[in-house]
C-alpha positions as a Python dict, from the first residue, in 0.01 Angstrom:
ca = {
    (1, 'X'): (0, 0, 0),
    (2, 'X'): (315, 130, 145),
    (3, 'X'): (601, 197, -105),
    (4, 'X'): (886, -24, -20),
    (5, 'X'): (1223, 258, -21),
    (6, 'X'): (1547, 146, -32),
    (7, 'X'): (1899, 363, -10),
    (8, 'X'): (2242, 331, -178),
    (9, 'X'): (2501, 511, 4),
    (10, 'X'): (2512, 489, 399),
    (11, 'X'): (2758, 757, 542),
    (12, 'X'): (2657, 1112, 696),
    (13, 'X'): (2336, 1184, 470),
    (14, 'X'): (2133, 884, 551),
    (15, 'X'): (2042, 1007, 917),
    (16, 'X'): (1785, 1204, 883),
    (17, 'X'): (1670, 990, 543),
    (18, 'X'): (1606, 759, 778),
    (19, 'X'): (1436, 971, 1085),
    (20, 'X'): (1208, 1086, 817),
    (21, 'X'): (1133, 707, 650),
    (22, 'X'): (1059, 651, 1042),
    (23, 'X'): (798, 859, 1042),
    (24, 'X'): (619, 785, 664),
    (25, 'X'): (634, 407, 813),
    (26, 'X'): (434, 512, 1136),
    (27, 'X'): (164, 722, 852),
    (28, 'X'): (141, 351, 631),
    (29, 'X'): (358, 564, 338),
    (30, 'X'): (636, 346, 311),
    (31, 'X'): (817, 19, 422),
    (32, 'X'): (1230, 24, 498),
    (33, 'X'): (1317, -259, 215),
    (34, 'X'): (1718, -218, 352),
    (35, 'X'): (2038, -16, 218),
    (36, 'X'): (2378, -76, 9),
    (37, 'X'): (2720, 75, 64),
    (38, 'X'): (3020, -81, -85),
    (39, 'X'): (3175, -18, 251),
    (40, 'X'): (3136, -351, 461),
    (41, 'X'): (3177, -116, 794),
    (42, 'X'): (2926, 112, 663),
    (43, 'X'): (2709, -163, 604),
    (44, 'X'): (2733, -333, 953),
    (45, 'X'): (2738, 17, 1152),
    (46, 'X'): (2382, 116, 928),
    (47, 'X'): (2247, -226, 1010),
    (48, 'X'): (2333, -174, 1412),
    (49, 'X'): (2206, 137, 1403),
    (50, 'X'): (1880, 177, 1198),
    (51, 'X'): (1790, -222, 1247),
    (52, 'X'): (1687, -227, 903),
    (53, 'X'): (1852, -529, 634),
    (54, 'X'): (2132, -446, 422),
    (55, 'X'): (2270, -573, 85),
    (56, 'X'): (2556, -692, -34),
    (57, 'X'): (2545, -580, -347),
    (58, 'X'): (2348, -292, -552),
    (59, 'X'): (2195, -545, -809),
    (60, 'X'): (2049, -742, -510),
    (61, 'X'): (1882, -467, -343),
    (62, 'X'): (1736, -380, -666),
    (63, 'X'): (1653, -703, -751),
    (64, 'X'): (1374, -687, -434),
    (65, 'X'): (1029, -685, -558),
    (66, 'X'): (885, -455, -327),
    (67, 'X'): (1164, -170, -355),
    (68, 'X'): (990, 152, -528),
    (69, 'X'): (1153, 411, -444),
    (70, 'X'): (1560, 457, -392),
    (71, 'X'): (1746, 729, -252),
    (72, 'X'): (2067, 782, -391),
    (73, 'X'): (2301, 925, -99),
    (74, 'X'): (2652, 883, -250),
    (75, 'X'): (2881, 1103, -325),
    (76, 'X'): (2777, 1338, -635),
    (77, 'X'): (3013, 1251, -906),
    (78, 'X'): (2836, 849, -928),
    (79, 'X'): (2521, 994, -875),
    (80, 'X'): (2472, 949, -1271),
    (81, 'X'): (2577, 587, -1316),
    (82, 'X'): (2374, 487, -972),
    (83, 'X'): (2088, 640, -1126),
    (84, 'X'): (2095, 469, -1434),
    (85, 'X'): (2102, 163, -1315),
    (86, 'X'): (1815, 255, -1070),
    (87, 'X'): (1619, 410, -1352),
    (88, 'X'): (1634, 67, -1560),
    (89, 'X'): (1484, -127, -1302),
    (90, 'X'): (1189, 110, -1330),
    (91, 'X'): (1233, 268, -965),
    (92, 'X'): (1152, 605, -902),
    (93, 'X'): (1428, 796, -704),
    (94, 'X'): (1540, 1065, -503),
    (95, 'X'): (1865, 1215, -526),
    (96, 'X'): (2122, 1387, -268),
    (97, 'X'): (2222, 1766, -357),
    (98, 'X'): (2417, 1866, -589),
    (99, 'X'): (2239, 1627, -853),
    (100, 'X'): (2565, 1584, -1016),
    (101, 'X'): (2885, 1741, -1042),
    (102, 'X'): (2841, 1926, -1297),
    (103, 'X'): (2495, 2108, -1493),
    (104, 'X'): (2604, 1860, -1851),
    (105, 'X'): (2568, 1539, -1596),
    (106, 'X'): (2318, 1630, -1396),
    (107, 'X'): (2092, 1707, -1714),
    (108, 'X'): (2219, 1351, -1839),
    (109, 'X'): (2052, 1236, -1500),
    (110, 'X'): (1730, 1456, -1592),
    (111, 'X'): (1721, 1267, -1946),
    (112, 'X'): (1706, 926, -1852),
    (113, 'X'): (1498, 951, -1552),
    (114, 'X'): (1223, 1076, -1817),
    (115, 'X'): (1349, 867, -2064),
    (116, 'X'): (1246, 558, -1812),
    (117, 'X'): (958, 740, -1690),
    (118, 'X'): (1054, 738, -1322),
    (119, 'X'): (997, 997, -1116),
    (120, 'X'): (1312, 1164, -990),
    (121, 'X'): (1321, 1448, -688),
    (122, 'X'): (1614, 1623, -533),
    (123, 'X'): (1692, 1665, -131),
    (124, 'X'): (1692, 2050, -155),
    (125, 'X'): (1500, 2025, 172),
    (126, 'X'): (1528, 2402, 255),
    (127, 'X'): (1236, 2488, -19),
    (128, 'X'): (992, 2288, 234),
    (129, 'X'): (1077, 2452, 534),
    (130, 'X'): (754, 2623, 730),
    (131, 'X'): (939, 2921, 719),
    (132, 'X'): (1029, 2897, 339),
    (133, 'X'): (683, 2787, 221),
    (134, 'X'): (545, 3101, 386),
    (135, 'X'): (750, 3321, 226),
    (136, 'X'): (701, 3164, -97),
    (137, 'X'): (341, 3233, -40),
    (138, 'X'): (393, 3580, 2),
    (139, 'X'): (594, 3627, -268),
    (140, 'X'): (341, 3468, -506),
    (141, 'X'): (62, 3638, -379),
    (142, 'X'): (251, 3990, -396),
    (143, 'X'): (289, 4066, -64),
    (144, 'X'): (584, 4226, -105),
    (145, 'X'): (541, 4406, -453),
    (146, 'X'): (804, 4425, -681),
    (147, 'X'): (1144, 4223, -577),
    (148, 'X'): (1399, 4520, -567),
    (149, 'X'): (1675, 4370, -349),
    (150, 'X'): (1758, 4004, -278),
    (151, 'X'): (2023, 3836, -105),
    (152, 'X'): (2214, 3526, 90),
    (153, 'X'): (2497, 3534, 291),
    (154, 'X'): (2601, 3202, 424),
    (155, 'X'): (2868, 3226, 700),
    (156, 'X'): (2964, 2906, 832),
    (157, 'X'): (3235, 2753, 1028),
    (158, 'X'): (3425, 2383, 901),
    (159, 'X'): (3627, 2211, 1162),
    (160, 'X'): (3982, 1984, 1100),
    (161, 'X'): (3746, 1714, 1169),
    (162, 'X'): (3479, 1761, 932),
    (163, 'X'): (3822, 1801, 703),
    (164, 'X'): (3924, 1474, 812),
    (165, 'X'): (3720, 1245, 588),
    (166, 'X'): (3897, 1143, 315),
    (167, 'X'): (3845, 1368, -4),
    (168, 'X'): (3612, 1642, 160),
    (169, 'X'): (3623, 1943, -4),
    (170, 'X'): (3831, 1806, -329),
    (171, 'X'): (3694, 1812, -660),
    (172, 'X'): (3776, 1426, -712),
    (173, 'X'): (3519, 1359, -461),
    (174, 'X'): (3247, 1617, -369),
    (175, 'X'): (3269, 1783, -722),
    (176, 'X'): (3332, 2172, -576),
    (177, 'X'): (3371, 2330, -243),
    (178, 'X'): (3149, 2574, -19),
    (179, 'X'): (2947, 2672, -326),
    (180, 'X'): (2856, 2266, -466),
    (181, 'X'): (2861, 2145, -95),
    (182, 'X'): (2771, 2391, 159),
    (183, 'X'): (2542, 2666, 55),
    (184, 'X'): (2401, 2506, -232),
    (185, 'X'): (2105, 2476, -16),
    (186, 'X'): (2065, 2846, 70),
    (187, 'X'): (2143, 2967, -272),
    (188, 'X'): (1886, 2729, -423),
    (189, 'X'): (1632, 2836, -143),
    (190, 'X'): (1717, 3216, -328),
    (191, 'X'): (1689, 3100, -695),
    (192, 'X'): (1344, 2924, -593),
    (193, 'X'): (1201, 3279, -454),
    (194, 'X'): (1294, 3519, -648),
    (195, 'X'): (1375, 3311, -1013),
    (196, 'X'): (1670, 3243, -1191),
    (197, 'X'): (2014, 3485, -1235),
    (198, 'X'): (2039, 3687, -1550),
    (199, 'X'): (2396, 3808, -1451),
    (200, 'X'): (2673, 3867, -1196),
    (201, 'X'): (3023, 3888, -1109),
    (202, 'X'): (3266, 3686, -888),
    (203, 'X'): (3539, 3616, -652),
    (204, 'X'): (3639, 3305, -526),
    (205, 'X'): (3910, 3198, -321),
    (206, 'X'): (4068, 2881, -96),
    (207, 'X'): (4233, 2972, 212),
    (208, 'X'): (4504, 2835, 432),
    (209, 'X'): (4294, 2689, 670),
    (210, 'X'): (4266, 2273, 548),
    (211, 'X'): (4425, 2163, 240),
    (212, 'X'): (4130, 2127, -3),
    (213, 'X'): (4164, 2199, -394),
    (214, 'X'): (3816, 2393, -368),
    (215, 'X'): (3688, 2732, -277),
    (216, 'X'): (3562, 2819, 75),
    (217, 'X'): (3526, 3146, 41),
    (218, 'X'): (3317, 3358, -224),
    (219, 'X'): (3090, 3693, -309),
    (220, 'X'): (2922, 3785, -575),
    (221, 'X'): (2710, 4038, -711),
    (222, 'X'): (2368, 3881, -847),
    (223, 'X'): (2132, 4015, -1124),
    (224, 'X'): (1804, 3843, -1147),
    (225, 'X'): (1568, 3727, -1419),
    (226, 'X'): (1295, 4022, -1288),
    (227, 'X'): (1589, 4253, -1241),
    (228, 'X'): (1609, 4226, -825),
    (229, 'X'): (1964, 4285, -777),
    (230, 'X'): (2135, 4207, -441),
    (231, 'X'): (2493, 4007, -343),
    (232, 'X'): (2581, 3664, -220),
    (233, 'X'): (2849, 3547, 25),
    (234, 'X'): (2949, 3204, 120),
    (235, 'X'): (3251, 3075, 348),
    (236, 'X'): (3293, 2796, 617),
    (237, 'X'): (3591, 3009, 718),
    (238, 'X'): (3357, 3168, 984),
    (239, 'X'): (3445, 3040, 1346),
    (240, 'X'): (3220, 2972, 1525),
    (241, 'X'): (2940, 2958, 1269),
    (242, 'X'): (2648, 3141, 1184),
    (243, 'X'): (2279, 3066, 1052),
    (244, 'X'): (2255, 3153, 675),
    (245, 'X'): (2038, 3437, 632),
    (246, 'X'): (1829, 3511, 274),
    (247, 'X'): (1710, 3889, 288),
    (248, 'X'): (1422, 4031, 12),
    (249, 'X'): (1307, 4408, -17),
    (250, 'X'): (1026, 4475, -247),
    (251, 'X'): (809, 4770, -322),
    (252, 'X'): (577, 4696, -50),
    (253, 'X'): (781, 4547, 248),
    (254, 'X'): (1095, 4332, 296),
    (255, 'X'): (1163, 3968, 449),
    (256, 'X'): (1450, 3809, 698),
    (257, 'X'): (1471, 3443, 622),
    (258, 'X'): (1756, 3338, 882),
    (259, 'X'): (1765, 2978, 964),
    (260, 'X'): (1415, 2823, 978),
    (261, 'X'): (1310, 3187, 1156),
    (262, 'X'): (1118, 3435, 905),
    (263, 'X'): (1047, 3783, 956),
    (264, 'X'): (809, 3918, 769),
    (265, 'X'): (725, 4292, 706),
    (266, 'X'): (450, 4293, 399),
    (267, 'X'): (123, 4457, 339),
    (268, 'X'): (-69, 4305, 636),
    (269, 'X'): (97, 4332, 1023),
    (270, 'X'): (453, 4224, 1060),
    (271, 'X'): (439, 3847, 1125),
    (272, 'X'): (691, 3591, 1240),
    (273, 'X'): (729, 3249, 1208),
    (274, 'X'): (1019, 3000, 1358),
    (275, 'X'): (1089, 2954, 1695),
    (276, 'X'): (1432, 2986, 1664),
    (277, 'X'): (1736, 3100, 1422),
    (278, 'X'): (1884, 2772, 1454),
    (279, 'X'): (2102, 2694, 1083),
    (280, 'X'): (2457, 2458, 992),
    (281, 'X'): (2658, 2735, 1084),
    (282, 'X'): (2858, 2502, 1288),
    (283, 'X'): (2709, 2160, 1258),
    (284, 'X'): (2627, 2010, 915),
    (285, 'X'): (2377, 1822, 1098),
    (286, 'X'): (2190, 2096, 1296),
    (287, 'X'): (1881, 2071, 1107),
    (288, 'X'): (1558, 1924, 1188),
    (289, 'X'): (1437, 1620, 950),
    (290, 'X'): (1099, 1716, 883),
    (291, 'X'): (1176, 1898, 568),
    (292, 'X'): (1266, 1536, 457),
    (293, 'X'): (978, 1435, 559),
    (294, 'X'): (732, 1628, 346),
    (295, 'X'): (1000, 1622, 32),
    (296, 'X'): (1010, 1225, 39),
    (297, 'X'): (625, 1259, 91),
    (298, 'X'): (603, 1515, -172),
    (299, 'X'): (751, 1226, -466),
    (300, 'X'): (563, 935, -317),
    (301, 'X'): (232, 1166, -431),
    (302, 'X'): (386, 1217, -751),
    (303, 'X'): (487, 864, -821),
    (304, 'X'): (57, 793, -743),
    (305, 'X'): (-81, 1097, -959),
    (306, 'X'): (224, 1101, -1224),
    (307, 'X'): (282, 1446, -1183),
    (308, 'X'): (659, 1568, -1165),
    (309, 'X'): (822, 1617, -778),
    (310, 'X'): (807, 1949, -655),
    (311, 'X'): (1173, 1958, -698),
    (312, 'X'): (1251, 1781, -977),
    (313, 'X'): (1613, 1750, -1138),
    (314, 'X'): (1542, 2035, -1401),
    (315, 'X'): (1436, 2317, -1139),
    (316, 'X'): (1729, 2162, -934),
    (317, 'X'): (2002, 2251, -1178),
    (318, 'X'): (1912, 2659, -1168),
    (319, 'X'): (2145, 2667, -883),
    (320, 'X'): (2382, 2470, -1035),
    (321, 'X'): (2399, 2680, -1311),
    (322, 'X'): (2464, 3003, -1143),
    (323, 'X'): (2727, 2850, -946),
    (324, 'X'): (2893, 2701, -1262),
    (325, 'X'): (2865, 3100, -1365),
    (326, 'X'): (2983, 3223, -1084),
    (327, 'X'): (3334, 3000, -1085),
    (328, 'X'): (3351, 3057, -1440),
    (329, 'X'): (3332, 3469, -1345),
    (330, 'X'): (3589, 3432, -1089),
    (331, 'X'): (3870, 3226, -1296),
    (332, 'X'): (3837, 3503, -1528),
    (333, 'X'): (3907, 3769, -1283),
    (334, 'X'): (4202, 3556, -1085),
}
């Protein structure tokens, strides 16, 4: 039977939630049980757009009998206290990046979605790109030998209007700037290639360009777990925008991952994959929702075997962790 989904939180995130529930309701995955926002507009505006019911309340969309499944697309700092509650009525979940804002809340979220026993995934869509699984594949199967070199550089442009919205880019509301926000998904994309970061040093910095009380501009050099080395950098100071770009040299070839567009030089012939280089260098919404597709699909399998989500809320805090690190690293040096 189709597993009735349900969302909480109805502003930017929820379109292509919702292209993607589209689809899993044409393949007899899931049913559309209806969404919650505090916000009445948001409310009417997701109703006239989607078609779909909406709720009043939280309690009463939890209160359906059919909901299994609710993604939690508010802002990150009540992602905890929305889980919770969604966790007691013994739904399984998905949660918007960052899972919290902060590594001590977000493994608070880890603990009760296990204490309940309800699965719990996280929209880091990026690790289900075509592009992404490929390289993963090579990776794993030693295509490129030994990781010697691996980086990120995510160079993206931020407009007044994207500014506009009330709280964007302030702690109080999105937890941390481009790091938290922005290239969160990039940098986890990184962590889930190569591993985890043993070390690294920092810089940080906000500039004049909107008044935010976060960082939009940062590099850093990286030491890895297998002892790659390489260097990230992340800014939406970059008019007009450019796709973020993950690059991996090993002891038998190197990789481009740029966009959804890989390049590929291993043992075998060179090989590409991706049609284009297309990222959110510019738009925050330039991204195609199939990703969300197969990570959605990816829990509903989990929920029917019991197994954990491919990206659960524990592998989803590595990146959290080396940002928390890497702020840390630059207060120091300030």
């Amino acid at each position: 039977m189709p597993v009735g989904v349900g969302l909480i939180g109805l502003g930017m995130a929820t379109a292509p939630h919702m292209l993607a529930l589209r689809d899993l309701v044409i393949d007899e995955k899931v049913s559309i049980v209806g969404g919650f926002s505090p916000s009445a507009g948001r409310r009417e505006a997701f109703a006239e757009r989607w078609k779909v019911p909406v709720f009043a309340t939280q309690e009463e969309l939890l209160a359906q009998p059919e909901l299994g499944l609710v993604l939690i697309l508010t802002p990150p700092g009540t992602h905890l206290p929305v889980a919770e509650a969604v966790a007691r009525s013994g739904r399984a979940m998905i949660v918007e990046k960052p899972v919290e804002v902060s590594v001590q809340r977000g493994e608070a979220l880890a603990e009760l979605a296990e204490r309940h026993g309800v699965a719990c995934g996280v929209c880091l869509q990026h690790r289900f790109r075509p592009a992404a699984l490929r390289l993963r594949q090579a990776l794993q199967d030693g295509e490129l030998g030994r990781i010697l070199s691996a980086s990120a550089s995510i160079r993206w442009w931020r407009d007044a209007a994207y500014f506009a919205e009330p709280g964007r880019g302030t702690r109080a509301r999105d937890g941390g700037g481009v790091l938290l926000t922005q290239a969160i998904h990039t940098l986890d994309l990184l962590l889930h290639l190569v591993g985890p970061h043993r070390a690294l040093a920092g810089f940080a910095a906000t500039s004049p360009l909107r008044r935010i009380d976060t960082e939009d501009i940062v590099a850093a050099a990286l030491q890895f777990e297998n002892g790659a080395i390489g260097v990230l950098d992340a800014t939406t100071v970059a008019r007009p925008g450019y796709p973020e770009r993950i690059e991996i040299a090993g002891t038998e070839g190197s990789a481009v991952l740029e966009g959804s567009h890989l390049t590929l030089h291993g043992r075998g012939a060179p090989e590409t994959l991706g049609a284009t280089a297309a990222g959110g260098g510019a738009d925050p919404m330039a991204f195609d929702h199939a990703p969300h597709r197969v990570l959605i699909a990816d829990v509903l399998e989990a929920m029917a075997t019991g197994r954990a989500p491919a990206c659960d809320v524990r592998s989803a805090l590595a990146v959290q962790r080396l940002i928390e690190d890497l702020l840390r690293d630059a207060e120091a040096r300030a």
